[in-house]
C-alpha positions as CSV (number, residue, x, y, z in Angstrom):
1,X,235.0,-73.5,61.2
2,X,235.0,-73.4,57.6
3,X,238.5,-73.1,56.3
4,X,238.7,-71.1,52.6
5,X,241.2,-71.6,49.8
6,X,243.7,-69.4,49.1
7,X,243.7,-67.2,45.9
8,X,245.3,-69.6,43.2
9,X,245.9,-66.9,40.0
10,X,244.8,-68.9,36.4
11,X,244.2,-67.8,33.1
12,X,239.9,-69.0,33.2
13,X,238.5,-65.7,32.9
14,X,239.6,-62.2,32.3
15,X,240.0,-59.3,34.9
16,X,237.2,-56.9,34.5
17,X,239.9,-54.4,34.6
18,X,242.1,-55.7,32.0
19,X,241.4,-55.1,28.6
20,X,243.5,-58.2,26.3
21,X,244.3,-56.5,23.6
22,X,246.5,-53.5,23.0
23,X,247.2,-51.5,20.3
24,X,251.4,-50.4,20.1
25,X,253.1,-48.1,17.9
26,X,256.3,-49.3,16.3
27,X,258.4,-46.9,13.9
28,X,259.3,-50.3,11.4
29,X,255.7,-51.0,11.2
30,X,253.1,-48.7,12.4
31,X,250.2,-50.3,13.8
32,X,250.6,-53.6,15.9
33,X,248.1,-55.4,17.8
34,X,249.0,-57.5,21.0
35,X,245.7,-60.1,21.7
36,X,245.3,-63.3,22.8
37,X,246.2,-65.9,20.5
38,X,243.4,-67.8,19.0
39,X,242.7,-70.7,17.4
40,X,242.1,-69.7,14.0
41,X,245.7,-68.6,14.0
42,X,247.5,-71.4,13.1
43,X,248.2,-70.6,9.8
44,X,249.4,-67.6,10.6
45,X,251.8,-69.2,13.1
46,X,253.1,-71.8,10.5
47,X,254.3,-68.3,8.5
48,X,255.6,-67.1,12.2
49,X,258.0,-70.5,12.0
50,X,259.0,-69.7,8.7
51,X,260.3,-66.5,9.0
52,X,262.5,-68.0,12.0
53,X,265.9,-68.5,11.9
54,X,267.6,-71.4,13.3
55,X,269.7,-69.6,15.6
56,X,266.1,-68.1,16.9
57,X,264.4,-71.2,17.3
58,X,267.7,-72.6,19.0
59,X,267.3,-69.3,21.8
60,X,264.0,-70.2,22.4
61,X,263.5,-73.7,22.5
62,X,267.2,-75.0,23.8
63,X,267.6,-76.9,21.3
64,X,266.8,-77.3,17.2
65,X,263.3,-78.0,15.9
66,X,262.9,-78.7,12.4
67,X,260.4,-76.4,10.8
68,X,258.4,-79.3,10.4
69,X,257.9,-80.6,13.8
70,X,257.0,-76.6,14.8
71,X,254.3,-76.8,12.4
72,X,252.9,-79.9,13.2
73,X,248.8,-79.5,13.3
74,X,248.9,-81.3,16.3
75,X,251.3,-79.0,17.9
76,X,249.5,-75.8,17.1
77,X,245.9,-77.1,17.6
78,X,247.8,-76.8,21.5
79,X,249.8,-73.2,21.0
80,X,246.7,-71.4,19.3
81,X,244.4,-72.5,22.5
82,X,244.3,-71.0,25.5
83,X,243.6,-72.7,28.7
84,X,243.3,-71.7,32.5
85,X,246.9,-72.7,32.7
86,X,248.7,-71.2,29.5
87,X,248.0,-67.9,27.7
88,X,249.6,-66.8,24.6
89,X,249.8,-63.3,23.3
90,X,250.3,-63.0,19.9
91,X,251.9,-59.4,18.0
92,X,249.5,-59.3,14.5
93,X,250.7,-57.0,12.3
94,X,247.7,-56.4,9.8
95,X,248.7,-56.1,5.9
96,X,245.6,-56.1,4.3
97,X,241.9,-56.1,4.4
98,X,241.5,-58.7,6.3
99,X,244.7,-59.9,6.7
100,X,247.2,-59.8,8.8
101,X,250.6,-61.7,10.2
102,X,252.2,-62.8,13.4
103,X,255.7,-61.1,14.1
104,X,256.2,-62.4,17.8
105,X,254.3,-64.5,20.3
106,X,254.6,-64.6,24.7
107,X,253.3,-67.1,26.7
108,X,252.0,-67.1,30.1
109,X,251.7,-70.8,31.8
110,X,251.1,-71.8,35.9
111,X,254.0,-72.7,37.8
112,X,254.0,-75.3,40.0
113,X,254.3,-72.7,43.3
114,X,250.9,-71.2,43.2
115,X,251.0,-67.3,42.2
116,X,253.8,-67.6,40.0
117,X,253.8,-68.0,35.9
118,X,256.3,-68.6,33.5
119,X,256.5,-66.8,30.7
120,X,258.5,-67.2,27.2
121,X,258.8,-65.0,24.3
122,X,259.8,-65.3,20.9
123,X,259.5,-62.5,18.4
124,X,260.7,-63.0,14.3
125,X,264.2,-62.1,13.2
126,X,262.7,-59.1,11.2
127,X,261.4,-57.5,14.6
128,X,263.6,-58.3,16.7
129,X,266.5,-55.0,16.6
130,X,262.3,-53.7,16.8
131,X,261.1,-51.8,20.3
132,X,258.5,-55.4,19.9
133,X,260.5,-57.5,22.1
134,X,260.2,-55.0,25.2
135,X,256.8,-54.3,24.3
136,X,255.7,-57.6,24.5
137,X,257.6,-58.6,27.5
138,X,256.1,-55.2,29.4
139,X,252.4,-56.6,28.8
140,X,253.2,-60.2,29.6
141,X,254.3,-58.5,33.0
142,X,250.8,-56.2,33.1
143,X,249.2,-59.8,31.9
144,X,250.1,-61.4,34.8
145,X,249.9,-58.6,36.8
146,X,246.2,-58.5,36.3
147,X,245.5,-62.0,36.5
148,X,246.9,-62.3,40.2
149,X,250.1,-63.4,40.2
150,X,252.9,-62.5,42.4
151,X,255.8,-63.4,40.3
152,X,257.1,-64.1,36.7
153,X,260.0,-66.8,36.0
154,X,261.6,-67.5,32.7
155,X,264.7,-69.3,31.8
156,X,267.0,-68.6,29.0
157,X,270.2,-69.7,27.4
158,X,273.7,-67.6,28.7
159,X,274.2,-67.3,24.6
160,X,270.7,-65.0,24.2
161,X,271.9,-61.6,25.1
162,X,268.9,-59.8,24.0
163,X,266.3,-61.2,26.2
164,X,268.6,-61.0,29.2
165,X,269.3,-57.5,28.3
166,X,265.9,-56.9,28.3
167,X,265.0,-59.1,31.6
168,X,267.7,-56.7,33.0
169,X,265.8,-53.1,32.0
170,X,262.5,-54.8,33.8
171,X,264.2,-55.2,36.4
172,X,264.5,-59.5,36.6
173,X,266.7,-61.4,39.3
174,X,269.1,-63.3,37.0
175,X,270.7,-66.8,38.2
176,X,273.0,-68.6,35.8
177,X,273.0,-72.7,36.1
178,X,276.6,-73.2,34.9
179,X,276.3,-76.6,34.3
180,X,273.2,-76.0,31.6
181,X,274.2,-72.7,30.7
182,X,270.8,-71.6,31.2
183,X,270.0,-68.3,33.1
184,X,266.8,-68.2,35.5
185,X,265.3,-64.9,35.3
186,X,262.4,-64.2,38.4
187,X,260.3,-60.8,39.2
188,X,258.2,-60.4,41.7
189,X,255.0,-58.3,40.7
């Protein structure tokens, strides 16, 4: 008897369904693409880390991370590629022929339980009192959605009201780990 594998969700090829990009309308900026991130976007995403606060980067990462050390070529040769593992949707505002900036970025990656992703979002401090933060978490939901998976985890500091606000609104489980004062956030798709 031939035994068959189950379904294990990864990022290696598209849904047929599932268009990645998106088009949203915001009222601060008109016009904002969410697509894949790419890897000729990492000089857009050394601006991104500029226009970050340190209180931002703090939410986000748990800790502080000099601007440098974000901007490390190294480090984004690894954010601004995709893999079947880790998917990263970037928010391009366009401002020019031609060109065009990142305001906020969300990541898909495997979890160790098969069917489930992580997922993390960061969006710049002049977008974030923006609809972009909802926005972008709603398609990293349809993102993983589409791809398979059954649930989405995050975890976030107690001190980033925002996101767990927002987590909240979609509907998240939300379990604080007092003695890291992190909160785990889980939704099953």
């Amino acid at each position: 008897m031939k035994t068959i594998a189950p379904f294990v969700p990864s990022f290696r090829t598209p849904p047929g369904h599932f268009d990645p990009e998106a088009t949203i309308f915001l009222r601060e900026y008109d016009r904002v693409k969410l697509r894949p991130i790419r890897e000729d976007d990492e000089s857009r995403m050394i601006d991104f880390h500029g226009s970050l606060s340190e209180e931002s980067v703090f939410l986000r990462y748990f800790e502080h991370i000099s601007l440098d050390t974000r901007t490390l070529h190294e480090r984004l040769i690894r954010v601004c590629h995709n893999t079947p593992d880790s998917l990263g949707i970037v928010a391009e505002l366009p401002v020019g022929p031609g060109t065009s900036r990142i305001l906020g970025i969300g990541r898909l990656t495997t979890a160790a339980r098969p069917g489930c992703a992580d997922f993390s979002i960061l969006v710049s401090d002049e977008a974030e009192d923006t609809k972009l933060p909802r926005l972008l978490l709603e398609r990293i939901i349809d993102t993983a959605k589409a791809y398979g998976f059954d649930t989405l985890t995050g975890e976030l500091l107690v001190a980033d009201h925002p996101m767990l606000k927002l987590c909240r609104r979609n509907h998240f489980e939300l379990h604080t780990v007092a003695e890291d004062s992190i909160v785990k956030v889980r939704l099953s798709l």
